[in-house]
N, C-alpha and C positions, 0 to 999 in steps of 0.2 A: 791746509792739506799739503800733504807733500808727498813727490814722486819719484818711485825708486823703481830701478828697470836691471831684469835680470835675464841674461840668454838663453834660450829654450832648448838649446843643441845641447849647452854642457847640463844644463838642467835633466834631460832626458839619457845623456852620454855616466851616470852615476858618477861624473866628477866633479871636483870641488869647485863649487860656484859661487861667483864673486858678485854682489848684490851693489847699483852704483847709485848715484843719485842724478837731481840733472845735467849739475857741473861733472860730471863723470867721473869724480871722489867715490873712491871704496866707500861704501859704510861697515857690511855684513858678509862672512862667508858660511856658502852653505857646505854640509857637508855630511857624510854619513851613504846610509843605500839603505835600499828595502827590497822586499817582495818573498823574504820568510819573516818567521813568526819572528817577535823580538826584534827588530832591524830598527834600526834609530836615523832619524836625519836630525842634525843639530844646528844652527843659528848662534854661530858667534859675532860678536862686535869685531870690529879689523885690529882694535889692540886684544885680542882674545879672550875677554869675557863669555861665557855660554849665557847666552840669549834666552832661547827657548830651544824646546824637542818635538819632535812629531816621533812617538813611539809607535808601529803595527802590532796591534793586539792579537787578530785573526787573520787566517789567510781566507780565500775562496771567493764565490762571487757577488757578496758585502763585506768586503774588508772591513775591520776597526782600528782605526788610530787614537791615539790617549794625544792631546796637546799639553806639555809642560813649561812652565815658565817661572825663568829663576827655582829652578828646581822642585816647583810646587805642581801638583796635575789642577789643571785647570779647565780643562772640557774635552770632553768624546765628538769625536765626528766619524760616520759610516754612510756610505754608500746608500739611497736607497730607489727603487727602479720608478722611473722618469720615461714620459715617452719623447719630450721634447724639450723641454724646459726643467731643468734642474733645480730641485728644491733640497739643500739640505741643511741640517739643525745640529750647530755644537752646544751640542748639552752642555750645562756647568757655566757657560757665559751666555748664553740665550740669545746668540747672536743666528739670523738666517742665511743661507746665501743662495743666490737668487741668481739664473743663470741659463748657458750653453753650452755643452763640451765639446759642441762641432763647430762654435766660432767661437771659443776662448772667451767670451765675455761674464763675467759674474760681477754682483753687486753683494756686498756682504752689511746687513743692516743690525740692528739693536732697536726694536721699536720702532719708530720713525724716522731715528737717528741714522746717516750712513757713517758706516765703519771705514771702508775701503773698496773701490773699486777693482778687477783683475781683468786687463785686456791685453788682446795680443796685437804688438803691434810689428811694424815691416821697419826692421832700421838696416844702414849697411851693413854692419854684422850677421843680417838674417834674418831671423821669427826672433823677437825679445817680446818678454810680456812687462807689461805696465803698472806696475801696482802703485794706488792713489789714497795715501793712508790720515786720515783725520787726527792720529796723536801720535806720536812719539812710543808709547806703550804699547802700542799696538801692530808694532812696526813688526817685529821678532815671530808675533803669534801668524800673522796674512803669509808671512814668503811661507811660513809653514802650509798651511791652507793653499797659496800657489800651486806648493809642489804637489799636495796631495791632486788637486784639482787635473793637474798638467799630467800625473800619471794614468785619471781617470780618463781623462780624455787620450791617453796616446793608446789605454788596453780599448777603449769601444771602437777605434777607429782598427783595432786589429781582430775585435773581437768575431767570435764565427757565426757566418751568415748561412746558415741553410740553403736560402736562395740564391745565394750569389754561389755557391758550386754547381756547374755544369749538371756534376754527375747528380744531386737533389734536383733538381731543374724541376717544377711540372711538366707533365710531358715526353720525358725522356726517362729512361732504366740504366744502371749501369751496368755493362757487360757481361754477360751471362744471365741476367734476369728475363727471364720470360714473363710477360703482360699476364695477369689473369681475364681469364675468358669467362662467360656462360654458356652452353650450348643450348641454343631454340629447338624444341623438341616440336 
């Protein structure tokens, strides 16, 4: 297993991101944006090979991504609603990933087999996430899966809360709404 750690600032900052290992050697840069249709993030090796792609298929609130590798489509992964524990399925490789988006932790399996783990952890640089990858091959496809992961989790943590505005509050109306009444005859 081997462990490769990538910064969470520039991961979420849409710049190009430098994927290290644990001697602190480049291995991978990422690079690309998202969040319209067609928006590609790609995974090159540090001599510039392209690695793999996470392409956006759909916008809205189940996004789809296509996963490529060596320029071939290799599995789908989208979004699906979780109330606490995060289960989602890349089609095409039939790998699961198994998970939190409120504390960074996922577990990506094949069977029984573990693929990769994805955790966040605190280094002096800041929030870095951890990624612990069982093959070589598989290394290109997870930072992809990372990023998608690390997006998911930065929209829930902004996503809208009913309850959390004042003016939704139970209890309260916003200005100018008058309560409905019944009159006791």
């Amino acid at each position: 297993m081997r462990k490769l750690y990538l910064n969470q600032a520039a991961l979420s900052a849409r710049a190009t991101t430098v994927i290290r290992d644990t001697d602190n050697q480049s291995c991978y840069l990422l690079v690309g944006k998202w969040g319209m249709r067609a928006d590609v993030l790609s995974v090159y090796t540090i001599a510039g090979e392209l690695e793999a792609e996470v392409k956006q298929e759909t916008l809205g609130l189940l996004p789809k991504f296509r996963l490529i590798y060596h320029r071939q489509m290799v599995g789908r992964v989208n979004k699906t609603f979780g109330v606490i524990r995060e289960v989602l399925f890349v089609r095409g490789l039939n790998w699961v990933i198994l998970g939190n988006l409120n504390n960074g932790h996922f577990r990506i399996t094949h069977g029984k087999n573990t693929i990769a783990t994805i955790d966040q952890v605190r280094a002096s640089g800041g929030a870095t996430v951890e990624l612990t990858i069982d093959q070589p091959d598989h290394e290109a496809l997870v930072i992809c899966l990372a990023a998608i992961l690390d997006r998911w989790a930065k929209h829930q943590q902004h996503a809208f809360n009913p309850l959390g505005n004042r003016a939704l509050s139970p209890g309260t109306l916003p200005s100018g709404v008058v309560p409905f009444t019944t009159k006791n005859k």
